[in-house]
C-alpha positions in Angstrom: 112.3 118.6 114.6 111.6 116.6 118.3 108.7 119.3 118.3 107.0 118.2 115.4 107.5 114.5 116.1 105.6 115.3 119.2 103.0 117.1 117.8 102.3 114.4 115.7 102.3 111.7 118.5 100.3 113.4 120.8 97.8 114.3 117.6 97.7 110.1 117.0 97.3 109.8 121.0 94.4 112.1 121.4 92.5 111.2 118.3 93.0 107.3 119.4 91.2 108.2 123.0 88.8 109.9 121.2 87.8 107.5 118.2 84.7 105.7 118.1 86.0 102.5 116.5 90.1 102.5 115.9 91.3 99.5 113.9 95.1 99.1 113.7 97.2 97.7 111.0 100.4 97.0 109.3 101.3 97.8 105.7 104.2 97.2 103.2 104.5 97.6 99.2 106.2 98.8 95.7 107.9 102.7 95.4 108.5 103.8 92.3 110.2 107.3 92.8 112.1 109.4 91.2 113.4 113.8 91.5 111.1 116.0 89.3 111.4 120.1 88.9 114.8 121.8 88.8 118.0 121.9 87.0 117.3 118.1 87.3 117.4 116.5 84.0 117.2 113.0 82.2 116.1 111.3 86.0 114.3 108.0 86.0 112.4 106.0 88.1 114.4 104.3 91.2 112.3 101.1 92.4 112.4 100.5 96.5 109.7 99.8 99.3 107.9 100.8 102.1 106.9 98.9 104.8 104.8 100.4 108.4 102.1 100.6 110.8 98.9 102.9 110.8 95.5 103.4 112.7 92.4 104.1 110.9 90.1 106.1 113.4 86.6 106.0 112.6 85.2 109.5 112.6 81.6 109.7 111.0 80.0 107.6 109.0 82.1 106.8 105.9 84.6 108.8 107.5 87.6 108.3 108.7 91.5 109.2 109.7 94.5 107.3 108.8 97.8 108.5 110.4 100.3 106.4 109.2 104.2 105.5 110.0 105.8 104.0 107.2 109.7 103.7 106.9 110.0 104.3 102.9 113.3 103.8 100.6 113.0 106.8 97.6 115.5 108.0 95.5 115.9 108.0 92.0 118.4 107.4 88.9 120.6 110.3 86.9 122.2 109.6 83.7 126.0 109.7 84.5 128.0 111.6 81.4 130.0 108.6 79.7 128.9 106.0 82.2 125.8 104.3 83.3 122.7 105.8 85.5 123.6 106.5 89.0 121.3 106.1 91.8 120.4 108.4 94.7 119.1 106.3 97.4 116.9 108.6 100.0 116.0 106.7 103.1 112.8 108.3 105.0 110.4 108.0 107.9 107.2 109.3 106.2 104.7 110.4 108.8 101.5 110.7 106.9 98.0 111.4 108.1 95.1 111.0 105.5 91.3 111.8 105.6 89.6 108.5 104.1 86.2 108.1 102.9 84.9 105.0 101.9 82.4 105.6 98.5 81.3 102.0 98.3 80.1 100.6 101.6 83.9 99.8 102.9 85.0 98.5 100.1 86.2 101.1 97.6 87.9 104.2 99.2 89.5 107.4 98.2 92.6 109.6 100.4 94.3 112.6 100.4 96.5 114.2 103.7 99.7 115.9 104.3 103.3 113.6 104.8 106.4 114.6 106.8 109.2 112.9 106.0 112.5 112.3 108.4 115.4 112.1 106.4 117.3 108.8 107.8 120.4 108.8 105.0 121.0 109.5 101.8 123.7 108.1 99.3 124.9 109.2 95.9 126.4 105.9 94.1 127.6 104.9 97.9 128.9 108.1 98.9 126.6 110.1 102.1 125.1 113.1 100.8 123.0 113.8 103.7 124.5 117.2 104.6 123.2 118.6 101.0 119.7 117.3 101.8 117.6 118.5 103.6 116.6 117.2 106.9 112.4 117.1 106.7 110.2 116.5 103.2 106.9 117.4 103.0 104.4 116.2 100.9 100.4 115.8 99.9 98.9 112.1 99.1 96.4 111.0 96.6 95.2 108.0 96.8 92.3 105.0 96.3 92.3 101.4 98.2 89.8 98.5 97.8 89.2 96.0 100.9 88.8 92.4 99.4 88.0 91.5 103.3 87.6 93.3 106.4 91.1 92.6 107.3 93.2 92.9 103.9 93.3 95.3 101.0 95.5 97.0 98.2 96.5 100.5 98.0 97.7 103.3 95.2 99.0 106.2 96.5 100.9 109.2 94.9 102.8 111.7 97.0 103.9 115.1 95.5 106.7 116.6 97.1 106.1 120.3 98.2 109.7 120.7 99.4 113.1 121.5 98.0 115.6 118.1 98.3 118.1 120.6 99.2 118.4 124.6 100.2 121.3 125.3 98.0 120.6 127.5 95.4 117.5 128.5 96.7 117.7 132.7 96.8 113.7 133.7 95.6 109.8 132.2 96.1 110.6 131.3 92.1 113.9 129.1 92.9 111.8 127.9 96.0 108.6 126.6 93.5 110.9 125.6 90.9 113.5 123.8 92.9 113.8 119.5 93.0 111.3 117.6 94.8 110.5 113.9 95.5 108.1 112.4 93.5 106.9 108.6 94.7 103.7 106.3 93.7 103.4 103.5 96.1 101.4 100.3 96.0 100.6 98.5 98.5 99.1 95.6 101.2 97.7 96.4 104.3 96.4 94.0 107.0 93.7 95.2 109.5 93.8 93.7 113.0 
């Protein structure tokens, strides 16, 4: 885990000495998330926030790379038999870096990148569950923002989780594809410095 963490950081320090133009900013928003795939059944959506930093690194043109570090509350609600809907709270630090091309002159962009995500706890009604999940999450972005300045815009992203929750149960590539994942669509508000 330190590995990757380090990788990452010294991928964010060499592409900041090597940028052109690097703007840095902060950004916060809406998660609506919830568990999809599975034995999971009758889940719904689990409202929570995210709130970070990030460097957008000018590479060419229109182009551009946007590591981010966002701390991000997930989780979702399960229907309880003979009660009310439970929550699963899962706490992460989402490390996600995004390729970013602007289609209308730095206004209107489009994203997509690969996300790590640090598990930093995870409750069921209250109670940890963090040694039935797993440690790291990883997922793939989609997104589109819109810059109604040079500093501050909006943001709609959708992450698709690409790994199990948890590594019970898991025998086959078939239990592996078919297992629970997270499942998050985030707005949000970013501020450019």
């Amino acid at each position: 885990m330190k590995k990757i963490i380090l990788a990452a950081v010294a991928v964010m320090v060499f592409g900041f000495a090597n940028a052109q133009k690097t703007r840095f900013g902060v950004k916060g928003g809406l998660n609506i998330s919830t568990v999809v795939g599975g034995d999971v059944d009758d889940t719904k959506a689990l409202v929570g926030f995210h709130v970070g930093g990030f460097a957008e690194i000018h590479v060419v043109q229109r182009f551009f790379v946007q590591p981010e570090l966002l701390y991000s509350a997930q989780g979702t609600k399960v229907d309880v038999p003979f009660g009310s809907d439970g929550d699963i709270k899962l706490n992460y630090l989402n490390i996600p870096v995004l390729a970013k091309y602007y289609i209308v002159d730095n206004k209107f962009s489009v994203e997509a990148g690969p996300q790590l995500g640090i598990l930093l706890s995870a409750k069921a009604e209250g109670n940890d569950i963090k040694d039935y999940t797993r440690s790291a999450d990883l997922g793939f972005n989609l997104g589109a923002g819109y810059n109604f300045t040079d500093n501050l815009s909006v943001g709609l992203r959708y992450t698709i989780g690409l790994s199990p929750l948890s590594d019970r149960d898991i025998d086959n590539s078939d239990d592996y594809y078919d297992s629970a994942k997270n499942s998050n669509l985030a707005i949000s508000v970013a501020y450019k410095f």
